[in-house]
C-alpha positions as CSV (number, residue, x, y, z in Angstrom):
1,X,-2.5,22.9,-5.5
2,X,-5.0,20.8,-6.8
3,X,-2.6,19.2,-9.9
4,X,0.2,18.4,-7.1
5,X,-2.1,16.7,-5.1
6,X,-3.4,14.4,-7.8
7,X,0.6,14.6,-8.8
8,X,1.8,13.5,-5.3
9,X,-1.5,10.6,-5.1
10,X,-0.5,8.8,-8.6
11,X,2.9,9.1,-8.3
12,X,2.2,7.9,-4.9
13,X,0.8,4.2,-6.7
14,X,3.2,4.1,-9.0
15,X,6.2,3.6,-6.4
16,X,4.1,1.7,-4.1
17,X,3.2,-0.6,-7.0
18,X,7.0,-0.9,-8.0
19,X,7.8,-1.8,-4.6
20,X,5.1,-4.2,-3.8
21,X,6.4,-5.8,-7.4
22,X,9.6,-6.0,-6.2
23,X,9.4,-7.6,-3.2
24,X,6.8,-10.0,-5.2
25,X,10.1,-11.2,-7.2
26,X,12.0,-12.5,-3.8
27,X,8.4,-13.7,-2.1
28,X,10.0,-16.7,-0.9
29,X,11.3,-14.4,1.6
30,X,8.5,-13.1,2.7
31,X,5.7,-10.3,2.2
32,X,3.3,-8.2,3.8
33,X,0.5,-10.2,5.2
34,X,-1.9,-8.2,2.2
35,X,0.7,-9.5,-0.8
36,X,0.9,-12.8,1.0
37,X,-2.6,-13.0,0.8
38,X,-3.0,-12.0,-3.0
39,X,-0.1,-14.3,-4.0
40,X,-2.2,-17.2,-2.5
41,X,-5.5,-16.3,-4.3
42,X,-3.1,-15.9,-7.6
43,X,-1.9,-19.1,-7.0
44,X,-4.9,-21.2,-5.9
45,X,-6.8,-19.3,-8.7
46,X,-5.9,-17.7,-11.2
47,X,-6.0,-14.3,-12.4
48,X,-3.3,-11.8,-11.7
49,X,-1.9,-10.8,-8.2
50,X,-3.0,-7.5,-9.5
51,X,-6.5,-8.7,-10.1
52,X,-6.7,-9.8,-6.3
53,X,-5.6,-6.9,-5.3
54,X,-8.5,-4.9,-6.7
55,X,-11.3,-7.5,-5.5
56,X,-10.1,-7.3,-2.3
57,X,-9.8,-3.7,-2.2
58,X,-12.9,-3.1,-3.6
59,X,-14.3,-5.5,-0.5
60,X,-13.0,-3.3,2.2
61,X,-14.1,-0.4,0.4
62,X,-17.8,-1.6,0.5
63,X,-17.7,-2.9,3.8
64,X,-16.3,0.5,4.9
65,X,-18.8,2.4,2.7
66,X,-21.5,0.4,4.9
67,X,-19.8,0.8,8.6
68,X,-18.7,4.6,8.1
69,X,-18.3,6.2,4.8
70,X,-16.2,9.0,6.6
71,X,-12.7,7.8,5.7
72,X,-14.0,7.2,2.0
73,X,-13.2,9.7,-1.1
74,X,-12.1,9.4,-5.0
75,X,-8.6,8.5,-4.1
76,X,-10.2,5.5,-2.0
77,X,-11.4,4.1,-5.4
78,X,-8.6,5.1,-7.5
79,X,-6.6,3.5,-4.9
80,X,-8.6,0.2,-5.1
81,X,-8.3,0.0,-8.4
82,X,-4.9,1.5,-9.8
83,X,-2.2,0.2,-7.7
84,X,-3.5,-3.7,-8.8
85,X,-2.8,-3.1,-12.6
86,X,0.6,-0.9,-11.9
87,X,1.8,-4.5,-9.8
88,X,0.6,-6.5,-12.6
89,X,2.8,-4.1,-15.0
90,X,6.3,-4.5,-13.6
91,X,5.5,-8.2,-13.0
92,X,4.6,-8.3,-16.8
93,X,7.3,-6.1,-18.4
94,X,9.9,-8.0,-17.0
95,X,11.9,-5.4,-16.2
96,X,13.2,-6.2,-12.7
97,X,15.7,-8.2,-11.1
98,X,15.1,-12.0,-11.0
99,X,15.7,-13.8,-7.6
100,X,19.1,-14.9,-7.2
101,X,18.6,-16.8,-3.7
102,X,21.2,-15.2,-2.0
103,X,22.3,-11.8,-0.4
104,X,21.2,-9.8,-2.8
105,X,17.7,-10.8,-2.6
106,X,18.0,-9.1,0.9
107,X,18.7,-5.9,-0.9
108,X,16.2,-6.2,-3.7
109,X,13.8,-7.1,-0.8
110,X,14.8,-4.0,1.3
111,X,14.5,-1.7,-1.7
112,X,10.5,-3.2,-2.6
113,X,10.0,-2.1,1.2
114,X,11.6,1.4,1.4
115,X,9.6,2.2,-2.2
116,X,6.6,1.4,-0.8
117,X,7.0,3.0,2.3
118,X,7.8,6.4,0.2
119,X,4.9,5.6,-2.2
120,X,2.4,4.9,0.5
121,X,3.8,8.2,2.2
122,X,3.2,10.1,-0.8
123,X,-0.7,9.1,-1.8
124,X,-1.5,9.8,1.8
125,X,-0.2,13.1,2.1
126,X,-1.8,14.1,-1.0
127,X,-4.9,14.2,1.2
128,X,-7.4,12.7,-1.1
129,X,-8.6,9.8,0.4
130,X,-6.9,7.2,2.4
131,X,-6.4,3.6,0.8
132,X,-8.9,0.4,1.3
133,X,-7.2,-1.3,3.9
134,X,-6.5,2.0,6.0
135,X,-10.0,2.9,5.9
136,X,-10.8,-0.2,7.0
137,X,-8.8,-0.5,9.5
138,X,-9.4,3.3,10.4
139,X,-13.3,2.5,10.4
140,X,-13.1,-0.4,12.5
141,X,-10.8,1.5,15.3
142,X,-13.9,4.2,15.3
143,X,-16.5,1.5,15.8
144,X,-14.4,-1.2,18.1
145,X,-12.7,1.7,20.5
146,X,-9.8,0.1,19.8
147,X,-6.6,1.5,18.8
148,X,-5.6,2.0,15.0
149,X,-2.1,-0.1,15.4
150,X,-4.4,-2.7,17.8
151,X,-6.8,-2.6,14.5
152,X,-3.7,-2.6,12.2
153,X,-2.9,-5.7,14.5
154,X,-5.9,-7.5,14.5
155,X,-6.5,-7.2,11.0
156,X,-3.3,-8.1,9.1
157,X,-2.9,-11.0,12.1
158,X,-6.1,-12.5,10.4
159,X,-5.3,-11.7,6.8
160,X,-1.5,-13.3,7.6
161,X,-3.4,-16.2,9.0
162,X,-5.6,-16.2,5.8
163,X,-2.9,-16.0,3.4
164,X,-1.1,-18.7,5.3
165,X,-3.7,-21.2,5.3
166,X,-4.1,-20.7,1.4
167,X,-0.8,-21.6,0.9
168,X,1.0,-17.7,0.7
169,X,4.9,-16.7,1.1
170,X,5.5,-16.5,4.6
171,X,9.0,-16.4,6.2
172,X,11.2,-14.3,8.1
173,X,11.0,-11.0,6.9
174,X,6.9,-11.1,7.0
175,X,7.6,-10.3,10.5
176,X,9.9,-7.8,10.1
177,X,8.0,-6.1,7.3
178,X,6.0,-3.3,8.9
179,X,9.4,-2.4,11.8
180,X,10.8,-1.4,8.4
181,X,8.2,0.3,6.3
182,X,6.4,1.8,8.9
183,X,9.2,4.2,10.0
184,X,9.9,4.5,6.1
185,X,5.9,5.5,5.5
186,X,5.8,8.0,8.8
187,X,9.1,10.1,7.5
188,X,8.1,10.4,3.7
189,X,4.5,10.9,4.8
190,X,5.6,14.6,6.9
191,X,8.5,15.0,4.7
192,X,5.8,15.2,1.4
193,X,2.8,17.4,3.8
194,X,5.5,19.3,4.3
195,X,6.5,19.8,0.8
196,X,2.9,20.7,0.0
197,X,2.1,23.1,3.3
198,X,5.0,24.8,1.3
199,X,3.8,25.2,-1.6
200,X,0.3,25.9,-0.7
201,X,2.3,29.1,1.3
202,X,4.0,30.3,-1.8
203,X,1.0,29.7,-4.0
204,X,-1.3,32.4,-1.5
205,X,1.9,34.6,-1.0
206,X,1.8,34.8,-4.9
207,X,-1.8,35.3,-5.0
208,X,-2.0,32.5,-7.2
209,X,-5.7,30.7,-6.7
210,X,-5.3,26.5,-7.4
């Protein structure tokens, strides 16, 4: 159980980086407040979107780490600091489609979200650790009272704000981002716990010790 876990978590990163560096190629369109923010640091200085990424993953992680460790493990770090170099990756091999400013982007757009919605699904029900920015946000509803979606809200609000103010892709479908990957992320996140409450069954029924 313990190799499809780590199976499900890095599999996991590499779709959610493929998506995220998908929906990086039609950015004129829009991204999640997180990638808008990146793209601005990229582009104000330097580095790799990857690169900023990892810094500010590693930020939540220590500010987390002080407020309440609790939603910290390994796959909070590996997290932090894998799914950075996998975006930089497909940026770098060149390898996916090129924005064509028309319909299609919608499409190319759609399938970065849906990806990443699966791949986030995927590293979370691997049960190893939830990500930076959902232990942040996870930490913050503990100490605040509030809500984790009024967290979720509050936070990406102010990192949208952030991103804009640096200069980062927002348009239309920034808005519509989460209505679309959220439902995506929800549905692939039970469909894989499923998949692994299975297997876990199978593997006791067989006697078989993970």
């Amino acid at each position: 159980m313990a190799f499809l876990r780590y199976f499900f978590l890095f599999s996991g990163f590499i779709l959610f980086g493929l998506g995220t560096a998908l929906a990086i190629q039609v950015s004129y369109l829009g991204l999640h407040p997180w990638d808008v923010l990146n793209v601005a640091l990229y582009a104000r200085h330097g580095l790799t979107i990857g690169s900023w990424g990892i810094i500010c993953g590693l930020i939540l992680v220590s500010i987390s780490f002080v407020v309440d460790r609790s939603y910290i493990n390994i796959g909070t770090f590996l997290n932090a600091l894998l799914i950075g170099p996998i975006i930089d990756f497909f940026l770098w091999a060149d390898i996916l489609p090129e924005a064509s400013h028309d319909w299609k982007d919608y499409m190319i757009l759609l399938a970065g979200i849906v990806i990443t919605g699966v791949g986030g699904g995927l590293y979370v029900a691997a049960g190893i650790g939830a990500g930076p920015r959902d232990g942040f946000m996870l930490s913050l509803a503990d100490k605040t009272r509030l809500s984790v979606s009024q967290a979720r809200v509050i936070v990406e609000s102010l990192v949208l704000l952030i991103g804009f103010l640096l200069g980062g892709p927002i348009f239309v479908m920034t808005f519509v981002y989460t209505f679309i990957q959220s439902p995506v992320f929800q549905y692939s996140l039970a469909f894989f716990r499923k998949l692994l409450h299975v297997a876990a069954r199978k593997n006791k029924d067989s006697g078989f010790v993970a």
